[in-house]
PDB file with one MODEL, atoms N, CA, C and O in Angstrom:
MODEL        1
ATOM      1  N   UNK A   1      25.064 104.710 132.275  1.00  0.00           N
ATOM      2  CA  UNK A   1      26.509 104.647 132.368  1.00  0.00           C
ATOM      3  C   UNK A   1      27.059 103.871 131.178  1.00  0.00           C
ATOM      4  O   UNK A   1      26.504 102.845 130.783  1.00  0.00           O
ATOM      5  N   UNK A   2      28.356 104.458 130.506  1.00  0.00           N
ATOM      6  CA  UNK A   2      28.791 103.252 129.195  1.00  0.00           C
ATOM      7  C   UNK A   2      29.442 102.663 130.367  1.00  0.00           C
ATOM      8  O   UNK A   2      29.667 102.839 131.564  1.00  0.00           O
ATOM      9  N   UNK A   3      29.712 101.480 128.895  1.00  0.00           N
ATOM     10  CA  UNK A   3      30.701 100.449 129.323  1.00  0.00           C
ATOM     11  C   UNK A   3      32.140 100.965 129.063  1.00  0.00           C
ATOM     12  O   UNK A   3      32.218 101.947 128.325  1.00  0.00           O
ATOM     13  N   UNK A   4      33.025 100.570 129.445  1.00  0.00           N
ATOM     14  CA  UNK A   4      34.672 100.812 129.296  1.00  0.00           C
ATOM     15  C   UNK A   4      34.573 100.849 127.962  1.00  0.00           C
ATOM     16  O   UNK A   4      34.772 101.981 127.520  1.00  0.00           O
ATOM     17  N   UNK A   5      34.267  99.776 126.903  1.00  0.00           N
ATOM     18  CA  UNK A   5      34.333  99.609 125.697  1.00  0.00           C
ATOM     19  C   UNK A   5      33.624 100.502 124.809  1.00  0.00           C
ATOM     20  O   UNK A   5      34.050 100.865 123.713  1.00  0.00           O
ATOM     21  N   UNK A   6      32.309 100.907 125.429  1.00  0.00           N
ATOM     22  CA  UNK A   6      32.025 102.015 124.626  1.00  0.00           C
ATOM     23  C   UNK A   6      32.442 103.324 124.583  1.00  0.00           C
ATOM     24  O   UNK A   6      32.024 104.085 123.710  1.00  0.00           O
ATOM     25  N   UNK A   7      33.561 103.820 125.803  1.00  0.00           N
ATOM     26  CA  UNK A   7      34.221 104.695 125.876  1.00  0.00           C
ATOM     27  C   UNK A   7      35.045 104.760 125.298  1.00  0.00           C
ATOM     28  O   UNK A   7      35.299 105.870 124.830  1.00  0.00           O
ATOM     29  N   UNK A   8      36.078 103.453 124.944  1.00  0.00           N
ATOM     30  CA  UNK A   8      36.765 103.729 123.972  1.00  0.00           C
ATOM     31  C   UNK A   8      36.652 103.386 122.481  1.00  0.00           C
ATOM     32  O   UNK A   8      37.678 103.379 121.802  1.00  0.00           O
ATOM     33  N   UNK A   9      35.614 103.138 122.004  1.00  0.00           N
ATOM     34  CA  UNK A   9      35.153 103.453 120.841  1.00  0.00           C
ATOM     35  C   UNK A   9      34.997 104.647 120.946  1.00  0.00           C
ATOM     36  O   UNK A   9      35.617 105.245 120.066  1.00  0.00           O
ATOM     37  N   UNK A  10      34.257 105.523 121.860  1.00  0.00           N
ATOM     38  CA  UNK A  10      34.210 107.316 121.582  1.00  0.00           C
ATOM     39  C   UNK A  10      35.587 107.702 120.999  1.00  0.00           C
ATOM     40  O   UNK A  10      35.896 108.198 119.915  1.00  0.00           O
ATOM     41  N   UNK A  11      36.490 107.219 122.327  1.00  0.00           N
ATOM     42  CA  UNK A  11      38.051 108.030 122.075  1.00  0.00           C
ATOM     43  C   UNK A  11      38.596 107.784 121.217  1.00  0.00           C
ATOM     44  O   UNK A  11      39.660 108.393 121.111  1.00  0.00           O
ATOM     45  N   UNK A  12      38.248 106.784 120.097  1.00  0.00           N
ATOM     46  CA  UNK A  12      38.800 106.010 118.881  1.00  0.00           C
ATOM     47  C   UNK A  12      37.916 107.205 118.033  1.00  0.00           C
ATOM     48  O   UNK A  12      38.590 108.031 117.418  1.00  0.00           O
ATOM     49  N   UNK A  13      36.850 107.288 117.996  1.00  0.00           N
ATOM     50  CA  UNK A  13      35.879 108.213 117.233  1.00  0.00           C
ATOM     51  C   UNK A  13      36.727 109.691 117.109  1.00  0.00           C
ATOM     52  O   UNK A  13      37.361 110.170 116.169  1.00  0.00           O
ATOM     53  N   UNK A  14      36.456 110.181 118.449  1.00  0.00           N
ATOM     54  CA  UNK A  14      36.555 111.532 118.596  1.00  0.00           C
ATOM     55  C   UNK A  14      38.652 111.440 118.017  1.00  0.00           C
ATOM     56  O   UNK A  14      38.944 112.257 117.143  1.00  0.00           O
ATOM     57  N   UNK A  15      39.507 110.771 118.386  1.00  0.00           N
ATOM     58  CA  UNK A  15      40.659 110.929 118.003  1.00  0.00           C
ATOM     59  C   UNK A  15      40.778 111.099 116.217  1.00  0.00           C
ATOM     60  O   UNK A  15      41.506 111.748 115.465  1.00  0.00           O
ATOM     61  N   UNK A  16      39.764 110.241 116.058  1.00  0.00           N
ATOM     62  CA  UNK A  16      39.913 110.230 113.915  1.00  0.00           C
ATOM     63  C   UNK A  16      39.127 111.476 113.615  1.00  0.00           C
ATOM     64  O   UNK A  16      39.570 111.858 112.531  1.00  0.00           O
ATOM     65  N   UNK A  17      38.074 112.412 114.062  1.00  0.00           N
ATOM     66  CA  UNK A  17      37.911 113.329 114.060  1.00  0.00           C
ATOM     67  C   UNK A  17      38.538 114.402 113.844  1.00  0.00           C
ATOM     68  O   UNK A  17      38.377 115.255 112.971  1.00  0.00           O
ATOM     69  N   UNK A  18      39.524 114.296 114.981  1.00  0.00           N
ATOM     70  CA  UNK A  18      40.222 115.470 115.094  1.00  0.00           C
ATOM     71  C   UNK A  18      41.389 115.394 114.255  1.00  0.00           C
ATOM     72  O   UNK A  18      42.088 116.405 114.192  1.00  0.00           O
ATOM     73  N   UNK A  19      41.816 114.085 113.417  1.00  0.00           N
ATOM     74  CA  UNK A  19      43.179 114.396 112.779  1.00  0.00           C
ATOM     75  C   UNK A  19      44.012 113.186 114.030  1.00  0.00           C
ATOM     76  O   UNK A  19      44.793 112.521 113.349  1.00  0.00           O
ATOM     77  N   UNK A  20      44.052 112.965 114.739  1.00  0.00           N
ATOM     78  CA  UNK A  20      44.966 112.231 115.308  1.00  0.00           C
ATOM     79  C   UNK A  20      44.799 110.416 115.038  1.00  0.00           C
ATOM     80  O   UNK A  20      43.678 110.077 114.660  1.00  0.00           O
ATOM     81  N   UNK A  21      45.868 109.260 115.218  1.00  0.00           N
ATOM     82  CA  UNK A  21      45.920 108.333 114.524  1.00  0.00           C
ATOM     83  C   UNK A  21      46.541 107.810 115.597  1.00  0.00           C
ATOM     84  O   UNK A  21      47.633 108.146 116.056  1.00  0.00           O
ATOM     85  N   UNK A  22      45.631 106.776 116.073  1.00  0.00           N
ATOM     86  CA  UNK A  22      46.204 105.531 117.129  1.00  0.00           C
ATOM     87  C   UNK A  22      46.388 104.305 116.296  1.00  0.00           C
ATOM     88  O   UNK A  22      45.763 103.680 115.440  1.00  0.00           O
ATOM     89  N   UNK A  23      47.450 104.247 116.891  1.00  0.00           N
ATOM     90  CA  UNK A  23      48.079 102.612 116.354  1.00  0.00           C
ATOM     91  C   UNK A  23      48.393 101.856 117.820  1.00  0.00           C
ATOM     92  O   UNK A  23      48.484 102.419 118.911  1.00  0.00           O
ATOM     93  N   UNK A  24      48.537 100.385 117.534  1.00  0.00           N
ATOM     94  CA  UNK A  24      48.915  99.601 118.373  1.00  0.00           C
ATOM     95  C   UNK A  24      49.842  97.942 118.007  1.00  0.00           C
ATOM     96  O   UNK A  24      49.425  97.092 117.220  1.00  0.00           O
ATOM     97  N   UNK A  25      50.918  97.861 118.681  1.00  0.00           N
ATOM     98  CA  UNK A  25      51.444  96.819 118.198  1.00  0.00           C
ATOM     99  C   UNK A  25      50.726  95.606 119.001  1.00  0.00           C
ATOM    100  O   UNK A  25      51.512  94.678 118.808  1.00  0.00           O
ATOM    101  N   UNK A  26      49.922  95.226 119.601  1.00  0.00           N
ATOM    102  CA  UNK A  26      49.240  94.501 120.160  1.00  0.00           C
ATOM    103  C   UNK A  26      49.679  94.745 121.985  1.00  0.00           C
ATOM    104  O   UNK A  26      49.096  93.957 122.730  1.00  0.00           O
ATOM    105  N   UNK A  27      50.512  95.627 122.584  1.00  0.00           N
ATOM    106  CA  UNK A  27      50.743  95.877 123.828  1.00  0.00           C
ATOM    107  C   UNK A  27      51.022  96.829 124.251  1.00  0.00           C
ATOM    108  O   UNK A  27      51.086  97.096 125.451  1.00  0.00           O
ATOM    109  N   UNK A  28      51.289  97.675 123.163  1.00  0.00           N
ATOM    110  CA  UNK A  28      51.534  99.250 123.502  1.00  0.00           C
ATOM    111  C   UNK A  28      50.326 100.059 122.346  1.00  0.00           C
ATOM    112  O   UNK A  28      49.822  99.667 121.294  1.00  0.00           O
ATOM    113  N   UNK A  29      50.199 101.226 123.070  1.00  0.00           N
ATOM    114  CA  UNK A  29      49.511 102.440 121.907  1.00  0.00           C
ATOM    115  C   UNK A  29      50.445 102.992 121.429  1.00  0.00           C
ATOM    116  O   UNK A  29      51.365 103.143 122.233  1.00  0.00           O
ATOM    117  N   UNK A  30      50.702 103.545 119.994  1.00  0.00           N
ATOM    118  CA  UNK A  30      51.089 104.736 119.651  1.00  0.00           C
ATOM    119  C   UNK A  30      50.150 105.516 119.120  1.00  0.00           C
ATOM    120  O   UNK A  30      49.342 105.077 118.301  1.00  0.00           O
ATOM    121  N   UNK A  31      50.161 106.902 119.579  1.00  0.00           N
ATOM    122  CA  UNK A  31      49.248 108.184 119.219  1.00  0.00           C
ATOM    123  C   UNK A  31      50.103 109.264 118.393  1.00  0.00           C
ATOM    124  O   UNK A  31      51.109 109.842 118.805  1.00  0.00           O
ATOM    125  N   UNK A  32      49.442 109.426 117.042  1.00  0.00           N
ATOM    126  CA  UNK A  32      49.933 110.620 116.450  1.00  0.00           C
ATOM    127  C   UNK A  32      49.353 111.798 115.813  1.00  0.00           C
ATOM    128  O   UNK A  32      48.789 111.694 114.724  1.00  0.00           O
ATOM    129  N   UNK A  33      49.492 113.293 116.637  1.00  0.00           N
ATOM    130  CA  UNK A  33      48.168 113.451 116.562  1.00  0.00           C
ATOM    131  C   UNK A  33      49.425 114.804 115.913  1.00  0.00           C
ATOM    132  O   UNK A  33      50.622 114.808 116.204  1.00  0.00           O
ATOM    133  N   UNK A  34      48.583 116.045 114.830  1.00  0.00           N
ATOM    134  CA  UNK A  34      49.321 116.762 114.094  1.00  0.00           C
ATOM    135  C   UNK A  34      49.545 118.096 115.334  1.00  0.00           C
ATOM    136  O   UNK A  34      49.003 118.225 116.432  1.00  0.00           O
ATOM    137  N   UNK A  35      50.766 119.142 114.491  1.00  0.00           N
ATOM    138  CA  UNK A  35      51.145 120.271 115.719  1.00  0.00           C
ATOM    139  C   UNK A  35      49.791 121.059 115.718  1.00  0.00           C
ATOM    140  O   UNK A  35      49.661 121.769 116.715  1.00  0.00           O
ATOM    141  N   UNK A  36      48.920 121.090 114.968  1.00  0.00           N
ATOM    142  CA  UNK A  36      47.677 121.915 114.811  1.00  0.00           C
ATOM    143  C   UNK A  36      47.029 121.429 116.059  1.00  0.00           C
ATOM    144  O   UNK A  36      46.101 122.092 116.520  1.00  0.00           O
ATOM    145  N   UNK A  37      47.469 120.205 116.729  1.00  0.00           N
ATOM    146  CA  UNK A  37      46.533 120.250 118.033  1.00  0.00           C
ATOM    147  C   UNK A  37      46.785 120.677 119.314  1.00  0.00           C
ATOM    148  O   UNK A  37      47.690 119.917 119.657  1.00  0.00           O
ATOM    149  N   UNK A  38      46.548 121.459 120.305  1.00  0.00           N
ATOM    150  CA  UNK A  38      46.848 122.176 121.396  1.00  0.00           C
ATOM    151  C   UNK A  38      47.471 120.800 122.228  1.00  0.00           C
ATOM    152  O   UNK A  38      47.099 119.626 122.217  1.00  0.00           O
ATOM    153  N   UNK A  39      48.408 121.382 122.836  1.00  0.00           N
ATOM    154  CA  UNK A  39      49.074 120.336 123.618  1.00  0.00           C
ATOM    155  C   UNK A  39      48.204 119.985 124.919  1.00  0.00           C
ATOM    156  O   UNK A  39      48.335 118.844 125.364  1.00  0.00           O
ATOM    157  N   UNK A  40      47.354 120.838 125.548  1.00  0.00           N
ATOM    158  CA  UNK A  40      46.448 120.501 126.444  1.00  0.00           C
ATOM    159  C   UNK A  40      45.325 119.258 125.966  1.00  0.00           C
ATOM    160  O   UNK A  40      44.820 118.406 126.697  1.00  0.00           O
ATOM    161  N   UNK A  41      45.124 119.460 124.508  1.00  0.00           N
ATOM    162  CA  UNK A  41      44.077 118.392 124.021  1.00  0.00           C
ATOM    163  C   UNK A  41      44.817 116.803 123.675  1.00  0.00           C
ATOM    164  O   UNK A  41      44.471 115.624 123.742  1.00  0.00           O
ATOM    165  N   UNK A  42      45.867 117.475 123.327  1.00  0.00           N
ATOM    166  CA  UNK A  42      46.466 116.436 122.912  1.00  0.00           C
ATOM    167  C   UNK A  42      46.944 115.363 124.845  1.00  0.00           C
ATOM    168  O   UNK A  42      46.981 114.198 125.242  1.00  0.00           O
ATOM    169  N   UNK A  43      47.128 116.400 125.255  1.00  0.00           N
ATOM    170  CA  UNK A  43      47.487 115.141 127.205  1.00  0.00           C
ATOM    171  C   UNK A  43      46.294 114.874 127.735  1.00  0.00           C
ATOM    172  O   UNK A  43      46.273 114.191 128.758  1.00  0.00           O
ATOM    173  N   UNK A  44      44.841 115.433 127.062  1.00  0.00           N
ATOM    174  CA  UNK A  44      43.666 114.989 127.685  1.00  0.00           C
ATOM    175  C   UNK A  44      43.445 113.297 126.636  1.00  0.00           C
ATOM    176  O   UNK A  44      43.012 112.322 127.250  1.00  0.00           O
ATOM    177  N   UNK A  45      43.758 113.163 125.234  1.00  0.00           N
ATOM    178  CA  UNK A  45      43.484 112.170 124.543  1.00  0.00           C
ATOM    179  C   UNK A  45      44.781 111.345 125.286  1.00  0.00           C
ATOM    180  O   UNK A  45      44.521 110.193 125.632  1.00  0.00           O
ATOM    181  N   UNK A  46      45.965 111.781 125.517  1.00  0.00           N
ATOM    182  CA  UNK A  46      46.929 110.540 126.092  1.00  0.00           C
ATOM    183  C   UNK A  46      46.533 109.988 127.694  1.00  0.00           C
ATOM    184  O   UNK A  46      46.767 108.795 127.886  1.00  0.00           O
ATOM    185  N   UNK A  47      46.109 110.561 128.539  1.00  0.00           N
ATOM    186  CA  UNK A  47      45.230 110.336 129.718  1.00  0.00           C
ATOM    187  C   UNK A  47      44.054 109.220 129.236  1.00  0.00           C
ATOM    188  O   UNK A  47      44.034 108.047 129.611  1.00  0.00           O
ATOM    189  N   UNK A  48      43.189 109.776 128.424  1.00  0.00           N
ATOM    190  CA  UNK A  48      42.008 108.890 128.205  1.00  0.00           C
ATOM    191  C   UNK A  48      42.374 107.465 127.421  1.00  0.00           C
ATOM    192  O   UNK A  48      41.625 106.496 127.536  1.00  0.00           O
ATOM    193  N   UNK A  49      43.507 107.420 126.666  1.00  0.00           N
ATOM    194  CA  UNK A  49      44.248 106.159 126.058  1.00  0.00           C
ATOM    195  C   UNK A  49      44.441 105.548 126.761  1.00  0.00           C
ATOM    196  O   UNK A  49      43.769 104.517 126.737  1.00  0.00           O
ATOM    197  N   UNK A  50      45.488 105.699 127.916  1.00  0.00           N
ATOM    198  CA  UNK A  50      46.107 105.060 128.728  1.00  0.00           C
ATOM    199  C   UNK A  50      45.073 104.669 129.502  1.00  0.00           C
ATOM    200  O   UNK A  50      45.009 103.441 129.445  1.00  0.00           O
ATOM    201  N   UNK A  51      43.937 105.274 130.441  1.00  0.00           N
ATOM    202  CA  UNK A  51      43.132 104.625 130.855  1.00  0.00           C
ATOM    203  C   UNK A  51      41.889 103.888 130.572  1.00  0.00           C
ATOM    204  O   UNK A  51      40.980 103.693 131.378  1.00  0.00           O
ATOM    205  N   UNK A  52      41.945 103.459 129.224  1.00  0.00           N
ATOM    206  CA  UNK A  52      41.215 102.476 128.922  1.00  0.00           C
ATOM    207  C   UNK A  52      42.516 102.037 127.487  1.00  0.00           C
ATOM    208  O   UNK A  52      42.251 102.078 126.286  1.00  0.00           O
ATOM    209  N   UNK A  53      43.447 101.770 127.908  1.00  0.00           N
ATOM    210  CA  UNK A  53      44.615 100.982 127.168  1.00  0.00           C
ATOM    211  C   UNK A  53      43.999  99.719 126.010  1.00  0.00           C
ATOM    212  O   UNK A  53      43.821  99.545 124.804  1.00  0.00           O
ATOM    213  N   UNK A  54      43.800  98.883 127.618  1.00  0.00           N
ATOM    214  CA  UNK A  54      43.610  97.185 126.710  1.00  0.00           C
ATOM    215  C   UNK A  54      42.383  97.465 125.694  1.00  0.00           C
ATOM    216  O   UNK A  54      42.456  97.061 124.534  1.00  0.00           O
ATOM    217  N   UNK A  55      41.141  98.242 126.215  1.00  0.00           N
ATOM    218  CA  UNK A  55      40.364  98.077 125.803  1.00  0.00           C
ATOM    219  C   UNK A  55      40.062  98.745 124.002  1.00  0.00           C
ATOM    220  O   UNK A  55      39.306  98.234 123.177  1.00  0.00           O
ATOM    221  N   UNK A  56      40.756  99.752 123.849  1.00  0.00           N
ATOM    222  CA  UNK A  56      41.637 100.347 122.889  1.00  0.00           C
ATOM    223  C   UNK A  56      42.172  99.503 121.974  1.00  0.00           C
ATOM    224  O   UNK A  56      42.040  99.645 120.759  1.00  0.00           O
ATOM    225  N   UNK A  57      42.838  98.533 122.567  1.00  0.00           N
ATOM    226  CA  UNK A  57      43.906  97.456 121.825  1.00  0.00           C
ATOM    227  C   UNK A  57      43.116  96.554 121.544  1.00  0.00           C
ATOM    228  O   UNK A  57      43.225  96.041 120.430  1.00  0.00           O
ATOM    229  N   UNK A  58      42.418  96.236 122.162  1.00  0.00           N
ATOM    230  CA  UNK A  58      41.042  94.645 121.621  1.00  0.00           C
ATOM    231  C   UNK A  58      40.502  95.475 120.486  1.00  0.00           C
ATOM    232  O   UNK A  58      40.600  95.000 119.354  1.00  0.00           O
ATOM    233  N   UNK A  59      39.885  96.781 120.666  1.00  0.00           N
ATOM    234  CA  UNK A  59      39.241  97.263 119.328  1.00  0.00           C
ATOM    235  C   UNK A  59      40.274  97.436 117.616  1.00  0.00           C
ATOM    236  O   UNK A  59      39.867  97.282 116.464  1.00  0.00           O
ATOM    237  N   UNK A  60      41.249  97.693 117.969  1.00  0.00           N
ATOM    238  CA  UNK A  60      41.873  98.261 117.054  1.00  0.00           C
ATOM    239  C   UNK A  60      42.289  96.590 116.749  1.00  0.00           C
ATOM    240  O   UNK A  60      42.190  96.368 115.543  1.00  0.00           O
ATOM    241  N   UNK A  61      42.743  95.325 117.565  1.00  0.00           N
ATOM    242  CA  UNK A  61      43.429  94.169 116.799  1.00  0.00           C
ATOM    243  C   UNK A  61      42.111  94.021 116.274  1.00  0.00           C
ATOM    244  O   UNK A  61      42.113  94.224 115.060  1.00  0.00           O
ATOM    245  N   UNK A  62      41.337  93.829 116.591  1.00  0.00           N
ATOM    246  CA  UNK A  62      39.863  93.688 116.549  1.00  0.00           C
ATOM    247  C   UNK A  62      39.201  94.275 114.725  1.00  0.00           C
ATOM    248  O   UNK A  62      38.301  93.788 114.040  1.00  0.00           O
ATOM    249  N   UNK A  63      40.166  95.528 114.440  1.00  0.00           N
ATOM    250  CA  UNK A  63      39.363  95.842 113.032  1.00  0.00           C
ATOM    251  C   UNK A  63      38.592  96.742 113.378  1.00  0.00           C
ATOM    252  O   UNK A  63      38.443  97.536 112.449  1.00  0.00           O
ATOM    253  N   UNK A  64      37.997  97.022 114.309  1.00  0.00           N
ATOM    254  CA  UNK A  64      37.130  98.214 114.754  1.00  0.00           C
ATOM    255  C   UNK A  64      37.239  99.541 115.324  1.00  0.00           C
ATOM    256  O   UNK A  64      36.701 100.156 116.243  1.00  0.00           O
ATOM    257  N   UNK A  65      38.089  99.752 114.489  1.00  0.00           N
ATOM    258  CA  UNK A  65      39.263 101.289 115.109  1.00  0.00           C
ATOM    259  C   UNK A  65      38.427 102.230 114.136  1.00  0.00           C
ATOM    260  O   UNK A  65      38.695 103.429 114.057  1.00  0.00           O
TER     261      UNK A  65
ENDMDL
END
């Protein structure tokens, strides 16, 4: 089983992959991902953000985005 944290290192992975770009002001995400991506893929990456949020945000203040 991962840890929370290594899940969202995937979703940090797999998002720079595909062209899309998470930012964070230290309490919110912003996700910007281009029209080339299907809107179904694109509400499966905003689902998987939101549920591992903080952990997202420790990586990215963190330097490890």
């Amino acid at each position: 089983m991962h840890s929370r944290k290594q899940t969202a290192e995937f979703i940090l992975r797999e998002a720079l992959a595909a062209g899309i770009r998470i930012g964070t002001d230290g309490t919110e995400v912003v996700m910007l991902a281009p029209l080339k991506i299907p809107i179904a893929s694109r509400r499966t990456f905003e689902t998987a953000i939101h549920a591992h949020q903080d952990e997202i945000i420790t990586l990215i203040m963190a330097g490890k985005s």
